[in-house]
TIDRENZA-585528 format. One record per residue (C-alpha): residue in three letters; residue number from 1; x, z, y. Coordinates in nm, 3 decimals, always signed. Last residue first. Layout:
("ala", NUM, (X, Z, Y))
...
//
This chain:
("unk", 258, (+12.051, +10.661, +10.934))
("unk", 257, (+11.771, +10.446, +10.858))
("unk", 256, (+11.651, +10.435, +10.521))
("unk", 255, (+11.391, +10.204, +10.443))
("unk", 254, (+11.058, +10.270, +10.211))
("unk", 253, (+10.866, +10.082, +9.961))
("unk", 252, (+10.548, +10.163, +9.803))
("unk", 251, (+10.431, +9.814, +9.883))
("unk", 250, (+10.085, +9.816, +10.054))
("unk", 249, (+9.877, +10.051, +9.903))
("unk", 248, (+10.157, +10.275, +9.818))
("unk", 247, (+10.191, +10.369, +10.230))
("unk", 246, (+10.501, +10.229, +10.337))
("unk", 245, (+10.771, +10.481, +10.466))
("unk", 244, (+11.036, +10.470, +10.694))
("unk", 243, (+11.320, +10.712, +10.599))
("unk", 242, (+11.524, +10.853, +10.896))
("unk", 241, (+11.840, +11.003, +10.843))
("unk", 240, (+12.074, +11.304, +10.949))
("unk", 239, (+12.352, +11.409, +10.763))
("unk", 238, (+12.626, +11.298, +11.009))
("unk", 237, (+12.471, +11.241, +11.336))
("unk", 236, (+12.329, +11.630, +11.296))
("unk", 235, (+12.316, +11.668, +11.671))
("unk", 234, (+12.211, +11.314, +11.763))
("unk", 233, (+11.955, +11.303, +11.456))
("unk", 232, (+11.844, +11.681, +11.608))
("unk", 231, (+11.762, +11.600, +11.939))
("unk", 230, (+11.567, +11.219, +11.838))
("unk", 229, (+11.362, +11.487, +11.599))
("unk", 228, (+11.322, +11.741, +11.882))
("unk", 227, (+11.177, +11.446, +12.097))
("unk", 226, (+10.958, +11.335, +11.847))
("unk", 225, (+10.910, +11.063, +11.684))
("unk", 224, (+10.582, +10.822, +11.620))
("unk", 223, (+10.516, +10.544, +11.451))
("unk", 222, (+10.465, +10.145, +11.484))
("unk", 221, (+10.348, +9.940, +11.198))
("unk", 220, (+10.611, +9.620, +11.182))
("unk", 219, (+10.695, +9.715, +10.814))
("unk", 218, (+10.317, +9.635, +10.724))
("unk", 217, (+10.005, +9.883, +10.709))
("unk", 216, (+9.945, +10.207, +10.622))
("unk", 215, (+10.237, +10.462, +10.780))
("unk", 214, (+10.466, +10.736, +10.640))
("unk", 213, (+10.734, +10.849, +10.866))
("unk", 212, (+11.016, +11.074, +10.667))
("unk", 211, (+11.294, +11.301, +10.811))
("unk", 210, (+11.577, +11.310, +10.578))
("unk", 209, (+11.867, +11.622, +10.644))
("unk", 208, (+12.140, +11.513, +10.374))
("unk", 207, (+12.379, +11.714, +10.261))
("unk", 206, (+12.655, +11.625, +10.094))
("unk", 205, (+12.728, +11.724, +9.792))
("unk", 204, (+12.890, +11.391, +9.634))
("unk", 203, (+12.593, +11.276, +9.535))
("unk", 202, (+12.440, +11.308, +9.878))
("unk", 201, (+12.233, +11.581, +9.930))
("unk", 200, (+11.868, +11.659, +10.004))
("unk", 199, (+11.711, +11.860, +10.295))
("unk", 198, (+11.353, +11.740, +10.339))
("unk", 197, (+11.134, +11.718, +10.668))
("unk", 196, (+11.346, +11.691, +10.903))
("unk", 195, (+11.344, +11.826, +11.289))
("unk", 194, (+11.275, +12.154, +11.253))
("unk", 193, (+10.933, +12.116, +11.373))
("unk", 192, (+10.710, +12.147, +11.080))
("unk", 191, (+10.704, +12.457, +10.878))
("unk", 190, (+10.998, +12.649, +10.617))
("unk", 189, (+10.804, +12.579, +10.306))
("unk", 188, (+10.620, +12.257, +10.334))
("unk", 187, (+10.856, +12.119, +10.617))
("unk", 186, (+11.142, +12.152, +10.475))
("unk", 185, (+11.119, +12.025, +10.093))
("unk", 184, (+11.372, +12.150, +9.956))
("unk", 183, (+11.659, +11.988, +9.694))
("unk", 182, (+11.899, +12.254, +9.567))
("unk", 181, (+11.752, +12.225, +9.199))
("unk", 180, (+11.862, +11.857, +9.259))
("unk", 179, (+12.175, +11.977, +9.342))
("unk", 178, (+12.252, +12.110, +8.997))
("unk", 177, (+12.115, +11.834, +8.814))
("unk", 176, (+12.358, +11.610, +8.948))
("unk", 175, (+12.407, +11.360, +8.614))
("unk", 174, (+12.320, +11.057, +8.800))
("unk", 173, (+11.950, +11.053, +8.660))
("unk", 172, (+11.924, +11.435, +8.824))
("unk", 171, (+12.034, +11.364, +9.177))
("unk", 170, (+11.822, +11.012, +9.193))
("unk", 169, (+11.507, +11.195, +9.080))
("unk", 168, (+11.521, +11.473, +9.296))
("unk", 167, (+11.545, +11.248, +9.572))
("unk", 166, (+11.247, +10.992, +9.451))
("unk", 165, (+11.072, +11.332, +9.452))
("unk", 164, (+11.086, +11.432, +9.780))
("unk", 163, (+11.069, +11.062, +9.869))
("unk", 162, (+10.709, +11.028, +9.749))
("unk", 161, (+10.631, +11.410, +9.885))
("unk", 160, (+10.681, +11.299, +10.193))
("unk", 159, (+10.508, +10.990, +10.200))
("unk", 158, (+10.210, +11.191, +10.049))
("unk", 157, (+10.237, +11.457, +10.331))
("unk", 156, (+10.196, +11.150, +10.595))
("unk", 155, (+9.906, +11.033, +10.425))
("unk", 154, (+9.698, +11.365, +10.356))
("unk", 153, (+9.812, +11.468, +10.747))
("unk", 152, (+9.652, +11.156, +10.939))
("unk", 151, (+9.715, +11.288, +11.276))
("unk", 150, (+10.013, +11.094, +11.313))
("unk", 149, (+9.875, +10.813, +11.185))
("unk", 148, (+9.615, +10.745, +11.488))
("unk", 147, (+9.871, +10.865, +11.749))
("unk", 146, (+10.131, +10.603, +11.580))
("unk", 145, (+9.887, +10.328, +11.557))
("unk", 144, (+9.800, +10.368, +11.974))
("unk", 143, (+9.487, +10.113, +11.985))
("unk", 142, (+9.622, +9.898, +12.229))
("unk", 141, (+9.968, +9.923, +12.115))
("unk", 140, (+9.879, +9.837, +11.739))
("unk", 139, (+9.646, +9.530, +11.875))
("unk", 138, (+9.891, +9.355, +12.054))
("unk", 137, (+10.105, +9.385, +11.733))
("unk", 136, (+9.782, +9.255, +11.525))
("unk", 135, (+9.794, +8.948, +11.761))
("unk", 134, (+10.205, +8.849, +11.703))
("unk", 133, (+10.072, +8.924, +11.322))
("unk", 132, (+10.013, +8.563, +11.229))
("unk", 131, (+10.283, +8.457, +11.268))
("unk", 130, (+10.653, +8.652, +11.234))
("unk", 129, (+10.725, +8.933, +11.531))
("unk", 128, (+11.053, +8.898, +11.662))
("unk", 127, (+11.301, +9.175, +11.583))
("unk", 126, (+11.412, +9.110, +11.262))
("unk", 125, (+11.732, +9.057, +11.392))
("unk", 124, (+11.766, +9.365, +11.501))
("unk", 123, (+11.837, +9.439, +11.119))
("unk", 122, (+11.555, +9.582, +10.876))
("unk", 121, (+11.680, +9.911, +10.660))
("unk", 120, (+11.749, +9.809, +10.323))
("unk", 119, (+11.527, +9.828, +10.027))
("unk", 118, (+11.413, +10.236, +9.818))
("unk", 117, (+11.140, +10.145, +9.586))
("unk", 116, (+10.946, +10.457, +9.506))
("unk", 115, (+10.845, +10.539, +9.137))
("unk", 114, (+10.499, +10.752, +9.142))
("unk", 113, (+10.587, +11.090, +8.942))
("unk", 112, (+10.534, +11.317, +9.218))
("unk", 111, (+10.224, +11.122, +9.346))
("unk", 110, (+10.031, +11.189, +9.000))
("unk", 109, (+10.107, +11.548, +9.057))
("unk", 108, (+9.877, +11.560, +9.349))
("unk", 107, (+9.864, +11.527, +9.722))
("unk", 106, (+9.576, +11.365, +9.888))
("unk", 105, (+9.693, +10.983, +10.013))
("unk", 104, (+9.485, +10.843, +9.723))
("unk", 103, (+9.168, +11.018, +9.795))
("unk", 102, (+9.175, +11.002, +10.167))
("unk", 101, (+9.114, +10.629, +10.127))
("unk", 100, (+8.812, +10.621, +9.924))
("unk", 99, (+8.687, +10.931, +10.117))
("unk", 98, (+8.720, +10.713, +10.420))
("unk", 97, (+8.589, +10.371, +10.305))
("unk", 96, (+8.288, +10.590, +10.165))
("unk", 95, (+8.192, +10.764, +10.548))
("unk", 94, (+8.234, +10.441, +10.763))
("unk", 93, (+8.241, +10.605, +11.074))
("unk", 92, (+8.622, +10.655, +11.206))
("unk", 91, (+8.713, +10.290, +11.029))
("unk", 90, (+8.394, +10.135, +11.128))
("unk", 89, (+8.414, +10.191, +11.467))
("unk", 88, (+8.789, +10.053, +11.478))
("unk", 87, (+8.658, +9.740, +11.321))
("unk", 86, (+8.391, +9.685, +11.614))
("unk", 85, (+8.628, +9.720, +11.837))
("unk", 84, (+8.878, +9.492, +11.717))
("unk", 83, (+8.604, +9.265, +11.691))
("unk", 82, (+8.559, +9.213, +12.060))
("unk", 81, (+8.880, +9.076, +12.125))
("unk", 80, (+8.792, +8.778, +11.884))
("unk", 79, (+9.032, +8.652, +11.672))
("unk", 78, (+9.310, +8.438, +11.700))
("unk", 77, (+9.502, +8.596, +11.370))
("unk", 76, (+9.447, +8.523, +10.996))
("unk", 75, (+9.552, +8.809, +10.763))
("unk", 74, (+9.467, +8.702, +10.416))
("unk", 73, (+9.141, +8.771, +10.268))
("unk", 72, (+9.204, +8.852, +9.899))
("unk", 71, (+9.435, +9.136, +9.967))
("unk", 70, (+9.137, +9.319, +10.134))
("unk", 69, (+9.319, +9.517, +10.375))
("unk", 68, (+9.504, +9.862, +10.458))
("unk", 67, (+9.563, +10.019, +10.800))
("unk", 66, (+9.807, +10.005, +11.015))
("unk", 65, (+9.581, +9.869, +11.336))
("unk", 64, (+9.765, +9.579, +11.353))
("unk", 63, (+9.708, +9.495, +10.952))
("unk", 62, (+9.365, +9.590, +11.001))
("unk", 61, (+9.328, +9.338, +11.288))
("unk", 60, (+9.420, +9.075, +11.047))
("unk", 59, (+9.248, +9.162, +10.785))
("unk", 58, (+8.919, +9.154, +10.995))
("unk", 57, (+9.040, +8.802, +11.124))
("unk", 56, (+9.064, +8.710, +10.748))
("unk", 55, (+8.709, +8.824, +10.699))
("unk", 54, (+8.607, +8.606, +10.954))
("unk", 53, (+8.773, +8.341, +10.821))
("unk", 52, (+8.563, +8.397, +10.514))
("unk", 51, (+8.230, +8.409, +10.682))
("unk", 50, (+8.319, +8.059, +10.841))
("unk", 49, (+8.351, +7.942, +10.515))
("unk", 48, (+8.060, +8.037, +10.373))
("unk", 47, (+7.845, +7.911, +10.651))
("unk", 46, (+7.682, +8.158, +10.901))
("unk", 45, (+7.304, +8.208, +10.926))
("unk", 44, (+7.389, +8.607, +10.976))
("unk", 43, (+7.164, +8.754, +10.668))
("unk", 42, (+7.145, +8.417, +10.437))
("unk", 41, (+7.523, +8.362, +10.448))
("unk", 40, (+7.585, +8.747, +10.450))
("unk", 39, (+7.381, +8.766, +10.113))
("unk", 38, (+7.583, +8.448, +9.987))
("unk", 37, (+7.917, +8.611, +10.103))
("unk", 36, (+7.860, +8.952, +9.939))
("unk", 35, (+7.775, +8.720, +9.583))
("unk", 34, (+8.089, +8.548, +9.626))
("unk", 33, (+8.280, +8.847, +9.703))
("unk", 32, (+8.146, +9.028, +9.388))
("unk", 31, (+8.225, +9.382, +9.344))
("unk", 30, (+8.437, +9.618, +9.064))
("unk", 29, (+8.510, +9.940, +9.160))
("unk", 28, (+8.850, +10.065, +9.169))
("unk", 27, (+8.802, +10.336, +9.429))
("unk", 26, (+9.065, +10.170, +9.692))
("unk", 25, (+8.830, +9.850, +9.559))
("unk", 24, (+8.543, +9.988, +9.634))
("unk", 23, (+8.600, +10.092, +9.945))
("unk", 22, (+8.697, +9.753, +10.077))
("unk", 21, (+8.406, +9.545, +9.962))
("unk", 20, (+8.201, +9.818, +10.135))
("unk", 19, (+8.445, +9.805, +10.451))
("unk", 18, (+8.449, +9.342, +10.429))
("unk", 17, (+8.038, +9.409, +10.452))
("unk", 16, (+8.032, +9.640, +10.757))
("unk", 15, (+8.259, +9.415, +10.935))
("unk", 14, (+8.015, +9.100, +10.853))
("unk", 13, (+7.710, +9.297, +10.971))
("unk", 12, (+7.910, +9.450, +11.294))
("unk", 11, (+8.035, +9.095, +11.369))
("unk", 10, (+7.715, +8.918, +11.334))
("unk", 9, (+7.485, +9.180, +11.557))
("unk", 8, (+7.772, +9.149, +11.847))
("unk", 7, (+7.724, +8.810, +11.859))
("unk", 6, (+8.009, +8.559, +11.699))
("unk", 5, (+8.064, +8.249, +11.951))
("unk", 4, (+7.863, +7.900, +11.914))
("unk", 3, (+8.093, +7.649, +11.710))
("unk", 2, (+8.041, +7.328, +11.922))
("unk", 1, (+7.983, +7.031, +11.659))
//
C-alpha cells in the first residue's frame, strides 16, 4: 500500500498534540497518550502507529533544535522537511509549553541545591554524529541552536547558577571552606562580558576563571562563544575553563573543558 505524504493540516494537528502532551509533563500533569492518539486517529484518519512515528520524528527534530522531548517517543529521524517548520512555530507560539518551560529554568533556591553531575569532557573521537541524530544536526545549523539559546537568559542563568553552586559545594565538602566564601559569581555582580562567568579555585587555591554554556537538548547541541571569551581562554590558558552544560531536563550533567 503507497503511504500518501503528511498534509500540512496533519502535521500542525499532530505537532500541536505531542506540545500539549509536552507541557504537561514539564508541569507534572498527568495525560493519556493512548487516549491523545485515539482522538488524533479519528481527527487526521491516521493509524495509531503511524501517529506514533510521527511523534518520534517530532522528537527527533526537537533533539536538533536543542530543545526537550517526550521521553516516551524516541527520536526517530527521516522526517519530513516540512515538519521542522511546523515544530519551530509551535515552540515560539505555543503559549503553555513556554511557561511550562520557563518555569524550571527561572532561578530559585531549589536550583542552588540541585546536585550536578560533573563526567569527562568528550574526545575528538566523538566526533561523528551517532544515528538517528545525523538529521537533527542538519536541523541545529539550519535553525541556528546557539542564536536561539543564547537569547534564552532564564536557561543560561540556571546553568550558571547549577555550577555556581556545585563549586561551592566541592570547596566546602573537602574541608576548603575558606575559598568557598571566595567563590563569585562574575557575571551576576560584576556584568557579562568579562569573559567568565564564575571565578572559583582549585583546591589547592588556584583560581579558576569557568565560563559556563547551558543548552536543552543532547551533548551534540551546538552553542555559542564569543570572541572576547576565545581572547581571554588564550590569555588566562592556565585558569581558564569551559563547562558545557545540559539543561536538568535532559541529564543535569556538565563537561569541563579546559
Amino acid at each position: 500500500m503507497v503511504r500518501k505524504p503528511w498534509t500540512s493540516y496533519e502535521n500542525h494537528a499532530v505537532v500541536a498534540d505531542y506540545f500539549t502532551m509536552l507541557a504537561a509533563d514539564l508541569a507534572g500533569q498527568q495525560y493519556n497518550k493512548a487516549q491523545h492518539n485515539r482522538e488524533l486517529q479519528l481527527r487526521i484518519g491516521r493509524s495509531k502507529g503511524a501517529i506514533e512515528y510521527k511523534h518520534q520524528n517530532i522528537s527527533a527534530v526537537l533533539v536538533g533544535l536543542g530543545e526537550t522531548w517526550l521521553s516516551g517517543y524516541k527520536p526517530v529521524s527521516n522526517f519530513q522537511a516540512s515538519l521542522e517548520q511546523v515544530v519551530v512555530n509551535h515552540l515560539d507560539r505555543n503559549e503553555a509549553y513556554i511557561e511550562a518551560k520557563n518555569s524550571i529554568y527561572r532561578v530559585s533556591d531549589s536550583i542552588s541545591t540541585s546536585r550536578l553531575l560533573v563526567e569527562k569532557a568528550p574526545s575528538l573521537r566523538d566526533s561523528v554524529d551517532p544515528d538517528p541524530f545525523i538529521q537533527s544536526s542538519a536541523v541545529a545549523h539550519k535553525f541556528d541552536v546557539a542564536g536561539r539559546d543564547a537569547c534564552n537568559r532564564h536557561l543560561g542563568k540556571a546553568g550558571e547558577q547549577l555550577v555556581l553552586s556545585h563549586e561551592i559545594r566541592v570547596l566546602e565538602k573537602s574541608g576548603r571552606s575558606d575559598l568557598a566564601r571566595k567563590v563569585c559569581w562574575v557575571s551576576e555582580e560584576l556584568g557579562d562580558g568579562l569573559g567568565y562567568d564564575i571565578a572559583s579555585f582549585s583546591l589547592d587555591g588556584r583560581l579558576r576563571l569557568i565560563e559556563v554554556k547551558t543548552t536543552n537538548g543532547w551533548n551534540r547541541t551546538p552553542f555559542q562563544i564569543s570572541r572576547n571569551e576565545v581572547e581571554i581562554s588564550k590569555r588566562e590558558r592556565d585558569t581558564w575553563c569551559l563547562f558545557r552544560s545540559e539543561s536538568a531536563l535532559y541529564s543535569g550533567c556538565c563537561a569541563a573543558l579546559s
